[in-house]
LOVEX-82552 format. One record per residue: residue in one letter; x, y, z of N, C-alpha, C, O in turn. Coordinates in Angstrom, 3 decimals. Layout:
+------+----------+----------+----------+----------+----------+----------+----------+----------+----------+----------+----------+----------+
: type :   n.east :  n.north :     n.up :  ca.east : ca.north :    ca.up :   c.east :  c.north :     c.up :   o.east :  o.north :     o.up :
+------+----------+----------+----------+----------+----------+----------+----------+----------+----------+----------+----------+----------+
:    A :        X :        Y :        Z :        X :        Y :        Z :        X :        Y :        Z :        X :        Y :        Z :
...
+------+----------+----------+----------+----------+----------+----------+----------+----------+----------+----------+----------+----------+
This chain:
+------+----------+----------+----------+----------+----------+----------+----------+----------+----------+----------+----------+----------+
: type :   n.east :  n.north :     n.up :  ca.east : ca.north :    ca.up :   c.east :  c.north :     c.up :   o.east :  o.north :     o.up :
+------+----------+----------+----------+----------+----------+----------+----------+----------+----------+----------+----------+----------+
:    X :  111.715 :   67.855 :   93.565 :  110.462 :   67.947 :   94.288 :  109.628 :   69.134 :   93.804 :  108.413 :   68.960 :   93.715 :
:    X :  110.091 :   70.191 :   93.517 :  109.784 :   71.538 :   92.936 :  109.118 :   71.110 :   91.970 :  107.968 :   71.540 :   92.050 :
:    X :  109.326 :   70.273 :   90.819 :  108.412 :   69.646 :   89.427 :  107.233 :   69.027 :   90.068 :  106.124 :   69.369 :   89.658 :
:    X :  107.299 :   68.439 :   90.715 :  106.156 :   67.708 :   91.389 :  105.133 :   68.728 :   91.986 :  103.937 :   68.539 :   91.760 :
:    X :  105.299 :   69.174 :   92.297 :  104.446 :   70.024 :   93.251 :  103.757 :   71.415 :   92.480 :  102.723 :   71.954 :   92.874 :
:    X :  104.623 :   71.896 :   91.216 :  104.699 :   73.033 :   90.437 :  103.506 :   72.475 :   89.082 :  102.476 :   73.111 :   88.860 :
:    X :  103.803 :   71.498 :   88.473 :  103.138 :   71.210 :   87.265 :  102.320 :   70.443 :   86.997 :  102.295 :   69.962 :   85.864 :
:    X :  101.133 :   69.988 :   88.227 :  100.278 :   69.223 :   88.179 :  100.748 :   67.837 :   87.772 :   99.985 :   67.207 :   87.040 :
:    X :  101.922 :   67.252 :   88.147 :  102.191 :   66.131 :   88.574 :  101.466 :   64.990 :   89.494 :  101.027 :   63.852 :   89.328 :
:    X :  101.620 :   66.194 :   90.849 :  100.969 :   65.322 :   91.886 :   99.761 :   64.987 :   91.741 :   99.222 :   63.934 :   92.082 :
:    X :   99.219 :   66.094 :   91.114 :   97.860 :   65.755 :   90.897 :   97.462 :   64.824 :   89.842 :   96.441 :   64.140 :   89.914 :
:    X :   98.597 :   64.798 :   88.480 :   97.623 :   63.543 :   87.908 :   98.114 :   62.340 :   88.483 :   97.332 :   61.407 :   88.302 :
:    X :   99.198 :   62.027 :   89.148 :   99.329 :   60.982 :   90.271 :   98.370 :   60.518 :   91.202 :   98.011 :   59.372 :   91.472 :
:    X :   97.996 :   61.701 :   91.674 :   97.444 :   60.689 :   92.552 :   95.613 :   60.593 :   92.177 :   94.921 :   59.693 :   92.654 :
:    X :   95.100 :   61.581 :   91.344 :   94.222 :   60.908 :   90.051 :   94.025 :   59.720 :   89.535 :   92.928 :   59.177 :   89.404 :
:    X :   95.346 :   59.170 :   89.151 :   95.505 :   57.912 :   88.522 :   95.800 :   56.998 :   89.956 :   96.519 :   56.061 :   89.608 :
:    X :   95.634 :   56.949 :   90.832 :   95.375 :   56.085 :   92.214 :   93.961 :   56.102 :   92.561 :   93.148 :   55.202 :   92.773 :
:    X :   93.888 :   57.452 :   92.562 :   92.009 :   57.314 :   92.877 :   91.504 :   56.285 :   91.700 :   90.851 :   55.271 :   91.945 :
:    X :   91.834 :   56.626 :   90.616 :   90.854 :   56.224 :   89.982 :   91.026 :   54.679 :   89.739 :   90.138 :   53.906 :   89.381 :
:    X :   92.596 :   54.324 :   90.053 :   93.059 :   52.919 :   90.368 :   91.857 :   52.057 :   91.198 :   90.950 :   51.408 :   90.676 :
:    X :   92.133 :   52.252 :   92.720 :   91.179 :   52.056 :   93.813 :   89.790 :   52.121 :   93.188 :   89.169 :   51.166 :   93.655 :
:    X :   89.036 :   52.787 :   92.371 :   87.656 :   53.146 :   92.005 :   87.557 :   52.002 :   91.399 :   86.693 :   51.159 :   91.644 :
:    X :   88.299 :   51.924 :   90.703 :   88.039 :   51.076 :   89.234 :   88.163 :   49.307 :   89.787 :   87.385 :   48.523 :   89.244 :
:    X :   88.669 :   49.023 :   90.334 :   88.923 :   47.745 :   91.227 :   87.898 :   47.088 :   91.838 :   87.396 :   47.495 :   92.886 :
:    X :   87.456 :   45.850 :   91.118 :   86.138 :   45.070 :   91.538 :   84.854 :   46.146 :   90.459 :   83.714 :   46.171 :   90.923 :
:    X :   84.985 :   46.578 :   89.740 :   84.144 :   47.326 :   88.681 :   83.997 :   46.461 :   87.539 :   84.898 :   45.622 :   87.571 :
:    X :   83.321 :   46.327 :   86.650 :   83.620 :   46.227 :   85.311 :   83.606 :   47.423 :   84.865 :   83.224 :   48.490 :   85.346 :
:    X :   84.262 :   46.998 :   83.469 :   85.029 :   47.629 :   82.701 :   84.163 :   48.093 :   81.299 :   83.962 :   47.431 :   80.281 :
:    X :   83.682 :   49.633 :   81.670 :   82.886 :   50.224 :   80.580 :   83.424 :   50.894 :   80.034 :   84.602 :   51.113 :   80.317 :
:    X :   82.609 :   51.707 :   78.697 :   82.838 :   52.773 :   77.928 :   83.498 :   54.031 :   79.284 :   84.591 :   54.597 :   79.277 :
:    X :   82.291 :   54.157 :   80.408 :   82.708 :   55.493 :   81.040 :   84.325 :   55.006 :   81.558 :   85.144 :   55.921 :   81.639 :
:    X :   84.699 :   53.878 :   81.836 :   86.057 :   53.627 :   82.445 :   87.214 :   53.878 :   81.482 :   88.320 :   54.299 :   81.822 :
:    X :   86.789 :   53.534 :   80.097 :   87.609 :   54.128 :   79.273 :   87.787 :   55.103 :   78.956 :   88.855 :   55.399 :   78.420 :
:    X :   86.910 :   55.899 :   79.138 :   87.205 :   57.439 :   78.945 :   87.546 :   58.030 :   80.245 :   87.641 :   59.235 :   80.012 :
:    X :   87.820 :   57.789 :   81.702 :   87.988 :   58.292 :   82.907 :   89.447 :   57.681 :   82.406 :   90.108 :   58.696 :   82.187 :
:    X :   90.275 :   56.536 :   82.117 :   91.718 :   56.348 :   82.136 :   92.236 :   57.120 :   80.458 :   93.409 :   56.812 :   80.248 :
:    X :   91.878 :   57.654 :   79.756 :   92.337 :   57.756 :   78.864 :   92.461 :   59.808 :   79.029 :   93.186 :   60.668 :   78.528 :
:    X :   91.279 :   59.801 :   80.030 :   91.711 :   61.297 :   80.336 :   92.734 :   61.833 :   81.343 :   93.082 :   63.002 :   81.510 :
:    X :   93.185 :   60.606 :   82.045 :   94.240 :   60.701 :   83.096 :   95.049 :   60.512 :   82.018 :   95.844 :   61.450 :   81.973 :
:    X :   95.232 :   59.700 :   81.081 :   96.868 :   59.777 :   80.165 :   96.719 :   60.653 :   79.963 :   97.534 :   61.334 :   80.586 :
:    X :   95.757 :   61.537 :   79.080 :   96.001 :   63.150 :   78.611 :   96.464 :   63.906 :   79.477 :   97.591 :   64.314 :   79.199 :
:    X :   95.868 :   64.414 :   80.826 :   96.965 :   65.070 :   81.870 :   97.643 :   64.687 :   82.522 :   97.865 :   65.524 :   83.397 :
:    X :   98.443 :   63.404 :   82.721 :   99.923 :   63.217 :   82.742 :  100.143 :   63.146 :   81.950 :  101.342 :   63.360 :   82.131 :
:    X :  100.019 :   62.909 :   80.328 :  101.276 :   63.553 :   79.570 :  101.470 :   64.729 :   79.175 :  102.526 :   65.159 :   78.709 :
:    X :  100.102 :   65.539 :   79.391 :  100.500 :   67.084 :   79.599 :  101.372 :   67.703 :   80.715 :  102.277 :   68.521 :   80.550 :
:    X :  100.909 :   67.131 :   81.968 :  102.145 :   67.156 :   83.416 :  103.631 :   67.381 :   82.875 :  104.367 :   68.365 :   82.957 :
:    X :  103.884 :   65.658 :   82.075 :  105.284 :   65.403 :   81.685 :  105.992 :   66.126 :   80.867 :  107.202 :   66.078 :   80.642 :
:    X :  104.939 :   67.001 :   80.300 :  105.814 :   67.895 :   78.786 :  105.937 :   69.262 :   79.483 :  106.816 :   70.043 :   79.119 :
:    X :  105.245 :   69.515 :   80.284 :  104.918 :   70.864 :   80.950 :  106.382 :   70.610 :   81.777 :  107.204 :   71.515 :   81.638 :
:    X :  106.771 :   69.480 :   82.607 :  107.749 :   69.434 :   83.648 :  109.257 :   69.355 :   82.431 :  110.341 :   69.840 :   82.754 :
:    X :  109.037 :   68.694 :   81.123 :  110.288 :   68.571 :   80.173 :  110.247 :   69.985 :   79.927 :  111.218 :   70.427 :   80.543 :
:    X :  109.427 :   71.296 :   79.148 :  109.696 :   72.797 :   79.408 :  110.005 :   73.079 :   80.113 :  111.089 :   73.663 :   80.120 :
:    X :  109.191 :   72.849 :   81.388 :  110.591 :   73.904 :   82.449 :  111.796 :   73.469 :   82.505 :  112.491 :   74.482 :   82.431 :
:    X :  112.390 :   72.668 :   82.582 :  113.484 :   71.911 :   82.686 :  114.422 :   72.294 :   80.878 :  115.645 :   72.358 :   80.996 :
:    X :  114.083 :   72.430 :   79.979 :  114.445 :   73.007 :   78.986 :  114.759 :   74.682 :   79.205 :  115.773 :   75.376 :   79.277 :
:    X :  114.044 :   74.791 :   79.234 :  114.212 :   76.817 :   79.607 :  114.655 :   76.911 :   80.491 :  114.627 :   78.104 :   80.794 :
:    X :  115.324 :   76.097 :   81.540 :  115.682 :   76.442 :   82.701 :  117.717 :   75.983 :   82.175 :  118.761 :   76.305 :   82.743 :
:    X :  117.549 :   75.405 :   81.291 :  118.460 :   74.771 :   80.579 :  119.176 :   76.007 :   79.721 :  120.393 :   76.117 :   79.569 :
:    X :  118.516 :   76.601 :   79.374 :  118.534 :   77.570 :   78.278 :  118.268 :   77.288 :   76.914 :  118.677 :   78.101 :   76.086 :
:    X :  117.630 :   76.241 :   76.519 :  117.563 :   75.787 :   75.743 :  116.028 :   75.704 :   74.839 :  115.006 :   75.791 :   75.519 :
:    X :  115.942 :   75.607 :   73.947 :  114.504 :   76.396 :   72.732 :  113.668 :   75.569 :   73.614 :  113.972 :   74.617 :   74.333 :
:    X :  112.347 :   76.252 :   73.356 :  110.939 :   75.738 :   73.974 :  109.992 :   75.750 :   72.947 :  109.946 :   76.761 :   72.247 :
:    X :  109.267 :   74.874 :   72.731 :  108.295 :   74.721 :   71.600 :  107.385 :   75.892 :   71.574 :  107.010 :   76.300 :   72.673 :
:    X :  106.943 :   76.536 :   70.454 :  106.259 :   77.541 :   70.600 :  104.838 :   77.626 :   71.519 :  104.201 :   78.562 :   72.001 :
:    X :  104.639 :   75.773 :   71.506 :  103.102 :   75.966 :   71.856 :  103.156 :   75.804 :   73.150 :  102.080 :   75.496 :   73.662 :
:    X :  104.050 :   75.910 :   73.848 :  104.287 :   75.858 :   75.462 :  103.752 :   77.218 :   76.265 :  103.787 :   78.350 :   75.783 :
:    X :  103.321 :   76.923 :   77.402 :  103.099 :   77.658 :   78.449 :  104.775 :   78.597 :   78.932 :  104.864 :   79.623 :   79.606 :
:    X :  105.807 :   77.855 :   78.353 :  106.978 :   78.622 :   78.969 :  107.540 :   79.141 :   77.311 :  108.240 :   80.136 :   77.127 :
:    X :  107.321 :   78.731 :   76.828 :  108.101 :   79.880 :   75.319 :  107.716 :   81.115 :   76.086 :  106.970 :   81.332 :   77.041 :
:    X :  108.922 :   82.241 :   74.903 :  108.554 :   83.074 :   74.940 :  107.620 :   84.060 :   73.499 :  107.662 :   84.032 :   72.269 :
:    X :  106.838 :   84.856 :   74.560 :  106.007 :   85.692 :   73.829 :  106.230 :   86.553 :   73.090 :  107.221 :   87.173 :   73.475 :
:    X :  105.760 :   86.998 :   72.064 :  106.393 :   87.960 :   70.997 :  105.600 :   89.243 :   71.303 :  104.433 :   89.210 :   70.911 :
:    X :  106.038 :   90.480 :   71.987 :  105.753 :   91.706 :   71.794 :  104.475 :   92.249 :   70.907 :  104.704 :   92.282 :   69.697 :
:    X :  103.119 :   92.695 :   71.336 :  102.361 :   93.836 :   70.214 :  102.622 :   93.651 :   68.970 :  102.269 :   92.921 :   68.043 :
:    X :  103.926 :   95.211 :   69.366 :  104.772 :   95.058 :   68.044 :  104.973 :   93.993 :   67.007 :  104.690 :   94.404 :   65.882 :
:    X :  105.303 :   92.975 :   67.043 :  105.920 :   91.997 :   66.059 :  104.314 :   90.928 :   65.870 :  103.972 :   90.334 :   64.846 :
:    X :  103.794 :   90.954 :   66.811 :  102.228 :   90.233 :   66.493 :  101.643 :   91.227 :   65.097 :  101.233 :   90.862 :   63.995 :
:    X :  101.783 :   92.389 :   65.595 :  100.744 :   93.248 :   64.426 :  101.780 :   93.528 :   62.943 :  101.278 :   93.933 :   61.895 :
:    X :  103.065 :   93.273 :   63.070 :  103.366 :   93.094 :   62.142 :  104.034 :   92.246 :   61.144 :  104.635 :   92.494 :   60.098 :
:    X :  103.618 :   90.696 :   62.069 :  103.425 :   89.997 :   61.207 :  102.036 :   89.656 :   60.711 :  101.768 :   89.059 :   59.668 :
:    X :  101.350 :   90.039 :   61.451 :   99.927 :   89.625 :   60.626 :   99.873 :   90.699 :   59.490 :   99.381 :   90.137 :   58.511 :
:    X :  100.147 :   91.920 :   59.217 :  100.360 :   92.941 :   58.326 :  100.972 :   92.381 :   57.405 :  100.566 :   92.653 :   56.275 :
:    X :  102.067 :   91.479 :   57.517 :  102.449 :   90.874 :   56.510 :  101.902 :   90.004 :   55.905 :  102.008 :   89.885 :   54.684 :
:    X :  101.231 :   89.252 :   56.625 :  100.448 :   88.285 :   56.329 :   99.532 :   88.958 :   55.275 :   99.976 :   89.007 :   54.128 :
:    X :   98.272 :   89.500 :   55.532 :   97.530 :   90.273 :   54.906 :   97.364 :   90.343 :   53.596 :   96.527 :   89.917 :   52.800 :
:    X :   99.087 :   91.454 :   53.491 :   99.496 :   91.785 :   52.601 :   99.745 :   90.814 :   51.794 :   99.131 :   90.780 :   50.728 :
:    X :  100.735 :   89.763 :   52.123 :  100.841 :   88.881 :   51.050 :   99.936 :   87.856 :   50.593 :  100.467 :   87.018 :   49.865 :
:    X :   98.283 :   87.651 :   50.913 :   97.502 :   87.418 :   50.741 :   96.681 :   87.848 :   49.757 :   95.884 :   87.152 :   49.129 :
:    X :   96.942 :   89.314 :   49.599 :   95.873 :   90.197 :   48.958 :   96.993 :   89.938 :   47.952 :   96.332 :   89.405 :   47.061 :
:    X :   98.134 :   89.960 :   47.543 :   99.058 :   89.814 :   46.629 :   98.596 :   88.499 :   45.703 :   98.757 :   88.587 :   44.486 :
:    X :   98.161 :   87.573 :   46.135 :   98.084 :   86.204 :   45.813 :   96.623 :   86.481 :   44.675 :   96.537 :   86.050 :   43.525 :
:    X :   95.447 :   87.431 :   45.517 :   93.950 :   87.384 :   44.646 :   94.642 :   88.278 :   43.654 :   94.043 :   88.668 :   42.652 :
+------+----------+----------+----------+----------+----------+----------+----------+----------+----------+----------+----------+----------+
């Protein structure tokens, strides 16, 4: 119940009901396709957001581009871009 309530679950749930009910006795336009195709985008952002927590809670790796990875320190930001740099200017 905690996933549900935590990761915008409920909300693209019950999104995708509203917009169920809306859409019913409508035809079927361009704007309807883009109102259901933006509810898939945030439930399947919901679903990957609820598979991270459930991974890290696991102990187990989290994709870097997640809201739950972890963050790399100042430190190691400024020196990998230093490296970076460097081996750039190496290359001209």
């Amino acid at each position: 119940m905690r996933y549900l309530l935590r990761t915008g679950l409920f909300s693209a749930i019950s999104t995708g009901v509203t917009l169920l009910r809306g859409s019913r006795g409508q035809k079927f336009t361009w704007r309807a396709v883009l109102a259901w195709v933006s509810w898939a985008i945030t439930l399947s952002l919901a679903i990957g957001a609820v598979k991270d927590m459930r991974r890290m809670e696991k102990g187990l790796p989290v994709a870097a581009d997640s809201p739950y990875a972890p963050k790399p320190d100042k430190k190691e930001r400024r020196d990998k871009r230093r490296d970076e740099v460097k081996r750039i200017s190496k290359k001209r």
